[in-house]
C-alpha positions in Angstrom: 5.3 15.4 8.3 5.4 12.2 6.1 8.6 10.3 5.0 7.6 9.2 1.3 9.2 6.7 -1.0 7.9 7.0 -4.5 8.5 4.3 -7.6 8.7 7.0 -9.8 8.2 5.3 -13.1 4.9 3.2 -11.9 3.7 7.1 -10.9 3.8 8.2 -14.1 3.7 5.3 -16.5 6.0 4.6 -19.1 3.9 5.4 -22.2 4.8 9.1 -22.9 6.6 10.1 -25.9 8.9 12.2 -24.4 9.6 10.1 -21.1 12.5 13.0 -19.7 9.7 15.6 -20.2 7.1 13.3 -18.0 9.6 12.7 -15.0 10.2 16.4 -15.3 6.4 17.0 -14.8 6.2 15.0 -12.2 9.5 16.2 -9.8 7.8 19.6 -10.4 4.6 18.3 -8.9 6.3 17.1 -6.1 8.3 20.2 -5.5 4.6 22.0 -5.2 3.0 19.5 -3.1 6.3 19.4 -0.4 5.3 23.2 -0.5 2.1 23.2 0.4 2.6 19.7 2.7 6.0 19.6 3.6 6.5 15.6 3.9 9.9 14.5 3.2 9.8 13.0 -0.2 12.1 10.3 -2.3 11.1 9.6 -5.6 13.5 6.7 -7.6 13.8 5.9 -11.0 15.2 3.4 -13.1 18.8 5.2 -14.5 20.3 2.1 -15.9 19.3 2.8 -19.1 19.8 6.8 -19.6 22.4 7.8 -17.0 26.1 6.5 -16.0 25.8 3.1 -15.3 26.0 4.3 -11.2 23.2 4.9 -9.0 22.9 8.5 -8.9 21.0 11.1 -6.4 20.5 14.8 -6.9 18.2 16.8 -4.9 15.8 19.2 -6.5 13.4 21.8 -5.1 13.9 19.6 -1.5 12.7 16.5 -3.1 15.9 13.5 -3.3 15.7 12.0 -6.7 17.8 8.6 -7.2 18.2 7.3 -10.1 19.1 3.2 -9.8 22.9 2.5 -11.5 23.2 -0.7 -14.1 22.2 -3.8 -13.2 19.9 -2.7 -10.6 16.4 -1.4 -11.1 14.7 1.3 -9.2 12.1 -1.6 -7.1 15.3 -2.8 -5.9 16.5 0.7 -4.6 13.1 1.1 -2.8 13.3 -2.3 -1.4 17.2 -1.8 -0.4 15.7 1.9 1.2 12.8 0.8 3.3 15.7 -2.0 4.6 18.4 0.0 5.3 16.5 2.9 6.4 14.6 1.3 9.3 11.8 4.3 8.9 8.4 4.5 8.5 8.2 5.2 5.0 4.4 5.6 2.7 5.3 3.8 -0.3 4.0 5.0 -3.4 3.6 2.2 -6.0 1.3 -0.1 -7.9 4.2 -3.0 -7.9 2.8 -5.7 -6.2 6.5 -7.1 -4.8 7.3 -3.6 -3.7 4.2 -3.4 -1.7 4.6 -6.8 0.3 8.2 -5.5 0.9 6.9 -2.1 2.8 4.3 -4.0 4.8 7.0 -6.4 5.7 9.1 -3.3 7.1 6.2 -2.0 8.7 5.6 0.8 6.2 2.5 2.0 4.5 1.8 0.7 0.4 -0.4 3.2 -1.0 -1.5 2.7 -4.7 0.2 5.1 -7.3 -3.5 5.9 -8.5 -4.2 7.5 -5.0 -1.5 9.2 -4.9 -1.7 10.9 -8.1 -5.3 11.4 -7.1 -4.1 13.4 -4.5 -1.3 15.5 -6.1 -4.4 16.0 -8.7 -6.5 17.9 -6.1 -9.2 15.1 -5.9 -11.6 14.5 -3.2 -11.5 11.7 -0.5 -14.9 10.1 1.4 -12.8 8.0 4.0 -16.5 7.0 5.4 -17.1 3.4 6.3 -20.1 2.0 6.2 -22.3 1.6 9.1 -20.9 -1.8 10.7 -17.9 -2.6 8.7 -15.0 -2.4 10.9 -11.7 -2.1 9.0 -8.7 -4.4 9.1 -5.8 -3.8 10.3 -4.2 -2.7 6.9 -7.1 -0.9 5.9 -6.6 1.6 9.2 -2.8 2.3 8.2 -4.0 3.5 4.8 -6.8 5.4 5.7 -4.3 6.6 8.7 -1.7 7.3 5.7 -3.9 8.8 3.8 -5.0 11.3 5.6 -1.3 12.6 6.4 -1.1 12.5 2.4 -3.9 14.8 1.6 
């Protein structure tokens, strides 16, 4: 079992009409993949804007959804999380400042894009080619990876 930390916003993108309706969408995909895989899962999203001004968390289906309070945006949460927490976390996010911040806590940065690849049902070929010997970095995501899929 996994301990994930998901930007949930950078998951799903932020050009959908009904933006309640695609964070819905996507807690209920993560409610059917903890299911099936049954990592640990935090997803966090920025709350400023729609909920009480507080940083708020509910969980859902076994998934812990925060949402960041005023002033504070959810990369900040995540950051403050993978800090505070002191565990091995797989980030999920495309955020380039939230990924150097998981490496420097010795967690895992996967891409949103393989991730939602993966909650998608694609395929994986973690093949390397003949001679190519992977970095360091390159290891803990293929390692990652496969825990994820």
């Amino acid at each position: 079992m996994a301990k994930i930390l998901i930007d949930g916003y950078n998951l799903i993108g932020i050009a959908h009409r009904d933006l309640k309706k695609a964070r819905q969408n996507l807690i209920e995909r993560l409610i059917d993949y903890r299911k099936i895989k049954g990592h640990d899962i935090t997803v966090v999203f920025d709350g400023y804007k729609e909920g009480t001004g507080k940083e708020t968390c509910e969980h859902i289906g076994g998934i812990r959804i925060i949402y960041s309070g005023a002033g504070e945006k959810a990369d900040d949460v995540i950051k403050r999380i993978i800090k505070q927490e002191r565990s091995f976390f797989i980030v999920i996010s495309s955020d380039r400042d939230i990924e150097k911040s998981a490496w420097r806590e010795n967690c895992v940065a996967i891409d949103s894009s393989l991730f939602s690849d993966i909650l998608d049902g694609e395929e994986f070929c973690f093949e390397s080619p003949k001679g190519v010997t992977l970095s360091k970095k390159e290891k803990a995501v293929k390692q990652a990876l496969m825990k994820l899929i």
